[in-house]
KETI-638168 format. One line per 5 residues: number of its first residue (from 0); their letters; for each residue x, y, z of C-alpha. Coordinates in nm, 3 decimals. Each point is the difference from the previous one (the first is absolute). Example, Ala and Ser with C-alpha at 12.3 -4.5 7.8 and 13.67 -1.06 7.14 Angstrom:
0	as	1.230,-0.450,0.780 ~ 0.137,0.344,-0.066
This chain:
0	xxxxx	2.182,1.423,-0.114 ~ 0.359,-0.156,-0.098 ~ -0.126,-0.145,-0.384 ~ 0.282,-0.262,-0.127 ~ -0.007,-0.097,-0.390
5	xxxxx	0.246,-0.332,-0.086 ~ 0.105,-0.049,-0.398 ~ 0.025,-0.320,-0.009 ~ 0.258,-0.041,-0.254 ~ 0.270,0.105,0.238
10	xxxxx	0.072,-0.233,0.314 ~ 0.006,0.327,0.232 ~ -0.281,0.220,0.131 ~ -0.054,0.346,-0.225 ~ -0.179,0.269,0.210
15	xxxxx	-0.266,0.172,-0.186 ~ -0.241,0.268,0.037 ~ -0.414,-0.063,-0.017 ~ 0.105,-0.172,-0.341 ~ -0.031,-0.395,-0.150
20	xxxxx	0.339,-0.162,-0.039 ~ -0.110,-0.184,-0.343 ~ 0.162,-0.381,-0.092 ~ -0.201,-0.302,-0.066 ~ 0.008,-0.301,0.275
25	xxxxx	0.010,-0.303,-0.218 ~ 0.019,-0.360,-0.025 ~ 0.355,-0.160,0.124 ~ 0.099,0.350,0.116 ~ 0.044,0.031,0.370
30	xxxxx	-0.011,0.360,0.119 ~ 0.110,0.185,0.310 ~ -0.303,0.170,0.164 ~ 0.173,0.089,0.286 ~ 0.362,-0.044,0.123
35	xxxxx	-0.110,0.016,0.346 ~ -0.285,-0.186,0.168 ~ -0.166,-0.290,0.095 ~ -0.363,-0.148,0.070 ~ -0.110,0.131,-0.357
40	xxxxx	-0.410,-0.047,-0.002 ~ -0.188,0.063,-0.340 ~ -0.327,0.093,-0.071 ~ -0.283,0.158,-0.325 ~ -0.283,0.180,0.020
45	xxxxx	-0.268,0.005,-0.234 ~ 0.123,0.161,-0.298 ~ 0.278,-0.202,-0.016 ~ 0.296,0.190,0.152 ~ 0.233,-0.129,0.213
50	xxxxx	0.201,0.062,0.336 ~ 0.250,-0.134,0.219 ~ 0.069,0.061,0.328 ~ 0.359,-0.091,0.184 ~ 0.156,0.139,0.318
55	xxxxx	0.367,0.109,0.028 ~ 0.100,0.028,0.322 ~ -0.219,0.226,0.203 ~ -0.122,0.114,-0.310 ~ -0.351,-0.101,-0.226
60	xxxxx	-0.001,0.043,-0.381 ~ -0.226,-0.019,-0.256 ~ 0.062,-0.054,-0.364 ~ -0.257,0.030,-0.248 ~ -0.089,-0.120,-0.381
65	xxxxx	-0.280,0.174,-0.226 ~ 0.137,-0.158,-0.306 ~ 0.009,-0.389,0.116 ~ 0.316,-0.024,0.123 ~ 0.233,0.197,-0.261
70	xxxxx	0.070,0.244,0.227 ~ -0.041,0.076,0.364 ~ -0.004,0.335,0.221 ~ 0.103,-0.070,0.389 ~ -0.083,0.235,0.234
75	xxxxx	0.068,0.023,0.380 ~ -0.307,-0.090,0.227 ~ 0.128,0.065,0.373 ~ 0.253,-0.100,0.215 ~ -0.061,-0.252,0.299
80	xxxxx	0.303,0.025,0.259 ~ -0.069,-0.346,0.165 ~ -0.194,-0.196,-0.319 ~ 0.109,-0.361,0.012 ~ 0.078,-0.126,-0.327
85	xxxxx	0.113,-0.328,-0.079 ~ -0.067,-0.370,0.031 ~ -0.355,0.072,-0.149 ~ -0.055,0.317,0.128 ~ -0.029,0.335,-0.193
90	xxxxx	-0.248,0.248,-0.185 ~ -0.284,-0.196,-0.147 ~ -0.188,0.218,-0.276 ~ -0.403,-0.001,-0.089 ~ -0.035,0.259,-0.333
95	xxxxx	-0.399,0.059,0.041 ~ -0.250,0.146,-0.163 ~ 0.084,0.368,0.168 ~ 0.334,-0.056,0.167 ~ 0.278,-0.168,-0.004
100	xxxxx	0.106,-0.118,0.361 ~ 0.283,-0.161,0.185 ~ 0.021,-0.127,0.342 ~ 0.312,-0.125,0.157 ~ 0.110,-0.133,0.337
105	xxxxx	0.168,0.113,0.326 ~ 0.279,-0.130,0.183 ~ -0.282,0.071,0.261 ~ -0.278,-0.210,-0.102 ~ -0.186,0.254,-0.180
110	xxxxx	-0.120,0.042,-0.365 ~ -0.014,0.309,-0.130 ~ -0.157,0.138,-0.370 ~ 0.062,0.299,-0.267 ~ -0.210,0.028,-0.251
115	xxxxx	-0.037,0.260,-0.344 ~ -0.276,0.081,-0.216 ~ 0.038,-0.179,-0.351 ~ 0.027,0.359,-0.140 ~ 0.177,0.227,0.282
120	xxxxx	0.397,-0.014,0.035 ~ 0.010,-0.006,0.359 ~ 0.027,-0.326,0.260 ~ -0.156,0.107,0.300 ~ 0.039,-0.237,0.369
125	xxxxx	0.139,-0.169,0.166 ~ -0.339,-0.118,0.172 ~ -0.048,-0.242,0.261 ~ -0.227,-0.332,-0.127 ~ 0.037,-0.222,0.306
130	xxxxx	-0.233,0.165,0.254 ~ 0.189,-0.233,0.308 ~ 0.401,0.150,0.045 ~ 0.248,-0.267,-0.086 ~ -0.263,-0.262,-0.126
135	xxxxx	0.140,-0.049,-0.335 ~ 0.294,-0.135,0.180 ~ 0.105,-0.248,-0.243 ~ 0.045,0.255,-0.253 ~ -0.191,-0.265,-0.282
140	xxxxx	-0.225,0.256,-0.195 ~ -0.172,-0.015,-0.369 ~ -0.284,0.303,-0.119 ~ -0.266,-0.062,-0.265 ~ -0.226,0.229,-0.190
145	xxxxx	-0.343,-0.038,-0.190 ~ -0.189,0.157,-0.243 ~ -0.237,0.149,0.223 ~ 0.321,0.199,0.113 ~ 0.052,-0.214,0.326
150	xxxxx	0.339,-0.046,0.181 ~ 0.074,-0.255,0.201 ~ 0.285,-0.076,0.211 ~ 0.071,-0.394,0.192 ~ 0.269,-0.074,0.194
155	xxxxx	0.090,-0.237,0.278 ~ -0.081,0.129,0.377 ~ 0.145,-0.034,0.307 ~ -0.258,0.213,0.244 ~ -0.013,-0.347,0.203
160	xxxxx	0.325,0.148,0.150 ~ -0.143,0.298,0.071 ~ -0.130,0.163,0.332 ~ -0.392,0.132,-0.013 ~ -0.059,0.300,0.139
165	xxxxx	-0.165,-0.123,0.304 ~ 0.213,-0.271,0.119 ~ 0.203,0.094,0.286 ~ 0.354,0.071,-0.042 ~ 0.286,-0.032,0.251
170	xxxxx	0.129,0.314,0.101 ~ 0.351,0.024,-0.160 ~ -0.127,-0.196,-0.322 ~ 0.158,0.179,-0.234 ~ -0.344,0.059,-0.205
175	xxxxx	-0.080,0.335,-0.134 ~ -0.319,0.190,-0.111 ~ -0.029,-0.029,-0.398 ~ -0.249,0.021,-0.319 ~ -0.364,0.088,0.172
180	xxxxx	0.077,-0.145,0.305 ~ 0.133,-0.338,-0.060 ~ 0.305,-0.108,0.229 ~ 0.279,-0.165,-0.162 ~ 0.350,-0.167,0.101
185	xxxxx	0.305,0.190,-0.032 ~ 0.164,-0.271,-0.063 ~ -0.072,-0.269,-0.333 ~ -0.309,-0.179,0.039 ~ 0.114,-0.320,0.137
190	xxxxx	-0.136,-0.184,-0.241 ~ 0.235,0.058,-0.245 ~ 0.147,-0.288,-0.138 ~ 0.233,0.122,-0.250 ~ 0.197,0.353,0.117
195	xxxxx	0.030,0.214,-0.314 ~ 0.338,0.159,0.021 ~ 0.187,-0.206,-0.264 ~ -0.110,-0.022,-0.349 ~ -0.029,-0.314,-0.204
200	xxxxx	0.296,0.113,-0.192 ~ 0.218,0.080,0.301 ~ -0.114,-0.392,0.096 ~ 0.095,-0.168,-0.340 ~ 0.326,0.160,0.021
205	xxxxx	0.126,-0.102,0.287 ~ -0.177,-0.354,-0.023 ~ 0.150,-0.078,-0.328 ~ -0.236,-0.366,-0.127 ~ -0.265,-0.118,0.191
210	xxxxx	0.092,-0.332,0.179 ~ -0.188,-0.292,-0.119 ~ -0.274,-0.055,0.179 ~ -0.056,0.359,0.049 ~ -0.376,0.127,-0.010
215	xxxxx	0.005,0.323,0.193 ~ 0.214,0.281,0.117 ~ -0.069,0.164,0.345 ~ 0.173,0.311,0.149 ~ 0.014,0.048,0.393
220	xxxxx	0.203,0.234,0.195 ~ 0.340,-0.057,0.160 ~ 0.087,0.140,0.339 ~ 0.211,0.227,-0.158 ~ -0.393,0.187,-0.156
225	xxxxx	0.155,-0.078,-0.325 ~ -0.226,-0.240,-0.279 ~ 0.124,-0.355,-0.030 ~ -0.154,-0.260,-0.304 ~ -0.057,-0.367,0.049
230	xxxxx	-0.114,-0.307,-0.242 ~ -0.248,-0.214,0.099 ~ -0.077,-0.323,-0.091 ~ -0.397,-0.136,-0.038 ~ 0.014,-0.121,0.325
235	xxxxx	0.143,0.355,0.164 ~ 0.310,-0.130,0.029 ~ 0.291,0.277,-0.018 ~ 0.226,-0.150,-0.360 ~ 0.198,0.328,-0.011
240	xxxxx	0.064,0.313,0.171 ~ 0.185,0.306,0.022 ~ 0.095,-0.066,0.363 ~ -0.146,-0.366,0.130 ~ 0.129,0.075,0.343
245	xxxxx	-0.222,0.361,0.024 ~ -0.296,-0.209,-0.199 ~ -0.018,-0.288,0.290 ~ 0.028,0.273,0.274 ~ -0.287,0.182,-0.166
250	xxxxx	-0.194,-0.251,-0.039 ~ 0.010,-0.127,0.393 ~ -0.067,0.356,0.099 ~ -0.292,0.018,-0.202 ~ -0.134,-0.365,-0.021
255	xxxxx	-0.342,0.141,0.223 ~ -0.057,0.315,-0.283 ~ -0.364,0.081,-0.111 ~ -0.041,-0.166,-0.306 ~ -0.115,0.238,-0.320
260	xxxxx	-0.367,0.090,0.008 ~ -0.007,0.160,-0.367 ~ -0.359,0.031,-0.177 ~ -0.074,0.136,-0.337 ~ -0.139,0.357,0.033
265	xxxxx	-0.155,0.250,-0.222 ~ -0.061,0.361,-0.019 ~ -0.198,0.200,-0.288 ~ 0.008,0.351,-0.109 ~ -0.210,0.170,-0.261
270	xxxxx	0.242,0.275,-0.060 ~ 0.280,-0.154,-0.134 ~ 0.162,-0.071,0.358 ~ -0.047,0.339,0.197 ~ -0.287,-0.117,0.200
275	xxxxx	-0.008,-0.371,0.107 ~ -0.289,-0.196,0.142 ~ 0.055,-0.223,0.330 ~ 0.246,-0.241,-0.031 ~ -0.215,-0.369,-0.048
280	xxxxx	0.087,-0.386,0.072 ~ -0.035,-0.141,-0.308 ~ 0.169,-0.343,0.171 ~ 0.142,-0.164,0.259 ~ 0.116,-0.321,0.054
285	xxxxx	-0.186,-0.260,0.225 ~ 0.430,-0.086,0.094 ~ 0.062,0.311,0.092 ~ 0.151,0.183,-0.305 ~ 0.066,0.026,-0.368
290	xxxxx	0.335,-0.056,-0.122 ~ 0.195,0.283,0.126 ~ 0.234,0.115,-0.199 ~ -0.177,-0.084,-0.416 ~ -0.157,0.313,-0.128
295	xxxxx	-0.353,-0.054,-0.073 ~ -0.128,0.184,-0.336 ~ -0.284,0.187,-0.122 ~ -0.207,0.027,-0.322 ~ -0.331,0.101,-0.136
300	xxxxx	-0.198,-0.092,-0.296 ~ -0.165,0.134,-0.319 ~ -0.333,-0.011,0.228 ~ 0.163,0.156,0.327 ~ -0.003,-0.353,0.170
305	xxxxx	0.309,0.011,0.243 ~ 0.229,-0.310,0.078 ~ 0.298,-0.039,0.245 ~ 0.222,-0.298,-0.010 ~ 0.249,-0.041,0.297
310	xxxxx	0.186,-0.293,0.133 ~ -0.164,-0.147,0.280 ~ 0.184,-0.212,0.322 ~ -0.282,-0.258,0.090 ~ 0.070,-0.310,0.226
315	xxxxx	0.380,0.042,-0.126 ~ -0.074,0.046,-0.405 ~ 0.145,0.314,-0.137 ~ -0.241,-0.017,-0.334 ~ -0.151,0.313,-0.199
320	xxxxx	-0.381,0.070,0.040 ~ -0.174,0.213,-0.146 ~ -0.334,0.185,0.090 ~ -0.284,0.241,-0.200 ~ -0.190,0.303,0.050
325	xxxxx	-0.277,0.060,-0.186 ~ -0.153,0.297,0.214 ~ 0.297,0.248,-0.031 ~ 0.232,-0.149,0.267 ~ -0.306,0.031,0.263
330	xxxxx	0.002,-0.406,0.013 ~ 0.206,-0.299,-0.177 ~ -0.023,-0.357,-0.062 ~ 0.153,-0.252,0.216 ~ 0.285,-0.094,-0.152
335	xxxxx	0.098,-0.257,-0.202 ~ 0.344,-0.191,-0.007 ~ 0.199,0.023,-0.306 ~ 0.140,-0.346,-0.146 ~ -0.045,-0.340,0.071
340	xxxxx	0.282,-0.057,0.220 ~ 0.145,0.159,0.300 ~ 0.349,0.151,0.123 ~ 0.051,-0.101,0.404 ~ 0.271,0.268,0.057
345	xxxxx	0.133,0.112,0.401 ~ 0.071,0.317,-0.130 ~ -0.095,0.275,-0.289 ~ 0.098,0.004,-0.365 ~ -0.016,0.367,-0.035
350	xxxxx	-0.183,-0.046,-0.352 ~ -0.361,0.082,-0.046 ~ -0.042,-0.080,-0.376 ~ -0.220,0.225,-0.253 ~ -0.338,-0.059,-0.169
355	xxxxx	-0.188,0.172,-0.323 ~ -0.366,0.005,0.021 ~ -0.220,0.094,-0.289 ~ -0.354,-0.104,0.163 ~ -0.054,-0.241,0.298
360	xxxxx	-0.005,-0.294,-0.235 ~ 0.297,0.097,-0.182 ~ 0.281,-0.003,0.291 ~ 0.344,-0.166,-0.066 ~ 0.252,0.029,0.342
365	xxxxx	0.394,-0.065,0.001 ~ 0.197,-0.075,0.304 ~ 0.250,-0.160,0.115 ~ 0.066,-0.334,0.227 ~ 0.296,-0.186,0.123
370	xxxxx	0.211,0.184,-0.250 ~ -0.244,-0.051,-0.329 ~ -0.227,0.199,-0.129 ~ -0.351,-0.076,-0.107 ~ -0.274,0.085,-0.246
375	xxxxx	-0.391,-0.069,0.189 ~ -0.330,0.139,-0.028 ~ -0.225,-0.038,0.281 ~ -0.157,-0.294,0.040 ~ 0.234,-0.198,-0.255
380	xxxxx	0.339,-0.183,0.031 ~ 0.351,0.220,-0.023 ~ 0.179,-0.014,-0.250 ~ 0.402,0.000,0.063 ~ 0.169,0.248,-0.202
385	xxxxx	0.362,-0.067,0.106 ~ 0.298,0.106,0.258 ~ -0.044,0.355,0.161 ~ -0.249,0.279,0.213 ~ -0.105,0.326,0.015
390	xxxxx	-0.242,-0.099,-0.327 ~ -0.223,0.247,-0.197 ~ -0.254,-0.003,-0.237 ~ -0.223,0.184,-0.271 ~ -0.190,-0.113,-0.293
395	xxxxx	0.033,0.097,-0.402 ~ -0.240,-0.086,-0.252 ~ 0.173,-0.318,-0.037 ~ 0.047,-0.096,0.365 ~ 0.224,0.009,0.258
400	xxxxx	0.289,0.162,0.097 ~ 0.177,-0.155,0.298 ~ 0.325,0.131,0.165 ~ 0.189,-0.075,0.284 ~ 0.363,-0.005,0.190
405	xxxxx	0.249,-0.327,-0.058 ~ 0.315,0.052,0.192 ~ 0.142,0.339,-0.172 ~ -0.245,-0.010,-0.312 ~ -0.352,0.124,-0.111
410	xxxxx	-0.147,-0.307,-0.130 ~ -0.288,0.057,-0.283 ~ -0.323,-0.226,-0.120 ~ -0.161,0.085,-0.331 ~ -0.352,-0.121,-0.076
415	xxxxx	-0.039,-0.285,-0.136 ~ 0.355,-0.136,0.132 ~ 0.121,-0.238,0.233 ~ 0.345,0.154,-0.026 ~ 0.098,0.279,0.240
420	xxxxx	0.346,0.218,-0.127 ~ 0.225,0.202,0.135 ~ -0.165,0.357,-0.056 ~ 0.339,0.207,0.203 ~ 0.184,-0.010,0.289
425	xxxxx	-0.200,0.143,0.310 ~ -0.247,-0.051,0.301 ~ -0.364,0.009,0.119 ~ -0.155,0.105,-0.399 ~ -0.318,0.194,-0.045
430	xxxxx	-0.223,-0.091,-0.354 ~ -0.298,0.197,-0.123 ~ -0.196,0.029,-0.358 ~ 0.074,0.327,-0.123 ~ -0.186,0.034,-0.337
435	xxxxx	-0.346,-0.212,-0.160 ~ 0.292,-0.260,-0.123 ~ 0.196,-0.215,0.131 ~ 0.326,0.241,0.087 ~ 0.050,-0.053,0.371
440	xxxxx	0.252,0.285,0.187 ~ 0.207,-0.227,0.274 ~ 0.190,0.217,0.297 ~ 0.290,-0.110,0.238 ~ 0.237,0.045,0.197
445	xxxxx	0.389,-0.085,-0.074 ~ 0.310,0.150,0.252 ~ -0.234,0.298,0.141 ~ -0.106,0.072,-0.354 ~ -0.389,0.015,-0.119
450	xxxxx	0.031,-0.184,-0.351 ~ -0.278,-0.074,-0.264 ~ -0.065,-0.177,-0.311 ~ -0.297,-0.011,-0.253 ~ -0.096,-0.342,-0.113
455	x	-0.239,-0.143,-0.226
């Protein structure tokens, strides 16, 4: 195993051996984790100890905190030559009562898992959790563990656009034989809506601002195979593109497509992701699909009760939901619409909010619409927290810590304030509790860089 130790107190990596680089992450310091990687998730088990787990390119890291944040030890967990990563997409990280797992997505549509025992050095996987080839094909993934020592993995699948075994298929189909049988396209599933080759970064680059008027970005590919990005407006209008003339010709070629038929899946595993169980529908909407392209999450509670919130498309409302298990993920809730008002979008945000959950009664959600973010709980009134998206959320003893993306800063919300500030520069932040306080440990990204920051 390849063990990397970073002193923080220098702005570049220092390699070390099976040792603790020691220096204190404290308030109004920011401090380099990584200086290479993106889709940073965070996570703490039981005792209090912390991890964080990033990709870098085909790469999947882990860096971990016995001390509350002061210093961290990253190790190498495996390598993934085609994991997509990006635009929401990356290792998500459960730290359970036995193991510490991972699971991360395919370019393929697949999800696959490594896990380690709390105690043993050694990341073992990659396993396969979806049990239908290529039905993760949106690549939106979260994991959750509970005290029991349950793992559970939801995602948004695409099997619609797969072939069952028995159906017939046309002699020179192009299928092939994979994963116990199951017969899959070569080719994408045609049902997806957003092609994953460029990066959100690669996008905002070459975009520059977003046009007024602007409330999502779509890619779709040019005749030359290559990825092309276009703004559209509420109505589905095309505001912007990287080539109008390729968009319109696109769009003609394609106006009789198969619309998206994603629904919110789940798998479980009591083994910390080696074994899986059949691949559930937790939901699927009476219109045909959940919002595509928003990652639904994950969490569990202090009594094992397990709740998935998600952004749901119904009868053209692109609004979060969010639905409860209190049987161990064998049967949920219907679910219940989050706010008071609704977002009528032609199109997908690409932002599918946070929530903390301390018991069922005890549930505060943040998410974003029409460029704001908001505060609700279900079955009360948001609460608008200011410009921004990509939001996230843990409580102190005190309240709430709220975070989110404005433009090209990290925006934070103290307890008992109706003032957000400027925490760093930086996208798409991560918060979580890290002691019995109120010191919160926030993670970002900033110019392919994994940065973090200890508040209180």
């Amino acid at each position: 195993m390849k063990l990397i130790c970073t002193r923080f107190t220098v702005p570049i990596f220092l390699l070390c051996l099976l040792t603790f680089c020691k220096s204190p992450v404290v308030d109004e310091i920011i401090v380099t984790l990584a200086e290479k990687g993106d889709q940073p998730s965070i996570g703490k088990d039981l005792e209090g100890n912390l991890g964080i787990a990033y990709g870098n390119g085909k790469d999947i890291h882990f860096s971990f905190s016995t001390n509350q944040g002061e210093s961290f030890r990253t190790e190498q967990v495996g390598t993934l030559e085609n994991m997509f990563l990006g635009m929401s997409c990356g290792p998500r990280l459960a730290m359970g009562t036995e193991y510490y797992s991972i699971v991360a997505p395919t370019k393929k549509g697949d999800l696959v898992a490594w896990r380690k025992e709390k105690n043993n050095g050694e990341w073992e996987g990659p396993f396969q959790v979806n049990d239908v080839a290529g039905s993760a094909g949106e690549s939106l993934a979260d994991i959750a563990s509970d005290q029991q020592g349950n793992l559970f993995a939801t995602w948004i699948d695409t099997r619609s656009a797969l072939v069952e075994e028995n159906q017939d298929i046309p002699e020179n189909s192009g299928a092939k034989m994979e994963h116990g049988g199951m017969i899959v396209q070569k080719s994408e599933p045609e049902n997806h809506t957003m092609p994953k080759q460029l990066t959100k970064a690669e996008i905002m680059a070459e975009m520059g601002e977003m046009p007024e008027g602007g409330e999502s970005i779509r890619q779709y590919p040019g005749e030359d195979g290559k990825m092309n990005w276009v703004v559209l407006d509420k109505e589905g209008n095309a505001l912007k593109a990287k080539d109008m003339e390729s968009y319109q010709a696109f769009k003609v070629k394609n106006s009789e497509r198969k619309q998206p038929e994603g629904k919110i899946y789940l798998a479980k595993s009591t083994d910390g992701g080696k074994n899986w169980s059949k691949s559930i529908e937790v939901y699927a909407s009476p219109d045909g699909s959940v919002c595509e392209c928003c990652m639904p999450t994950i969490r569990t509670d202090k009594n094992d009760k397990l709740y998935i919130m998600f952004r749901n498309n119904l009868m053209g409302s692109r609004d979060l939901h969010l639905t409860i298990s209190e049987d161990s993920g064998n049967t949920f809730s219907r679910p219940v619409k989050l706010g008071q008002d609704t977002w009528k979008l032609n199109g997908c945000p690409m932002d599918g909010g946070d929530f903390r959950v301390i018991s069922k009664e005890q549930i505060a959600t943040v998410w974003q619409r029409e460029g704001e973010v908001f505060l609700a709980k279900p079955g009360e009134k948001e609460i608008r927290l200011g410009k921004g998206r990509s939001p996230s959320i843990d409580s102190g003893n005190m309240g709430d810590y709220i975070t989110w993306t404005a433009g090209d800063s990290i925006m934070l919300l103290r307890p008992e304030s109706s003032n957000p500030i400027v925490l760093a520069k930086g996208v798409s932040p991560k918060t979580i509790r890290i002691d019995q306080g109120n010191s919160m440990l926030i993670i970002w990204t900033e110019e392919g860089k994994i940065k973090m920051k200890m508040v209180s």
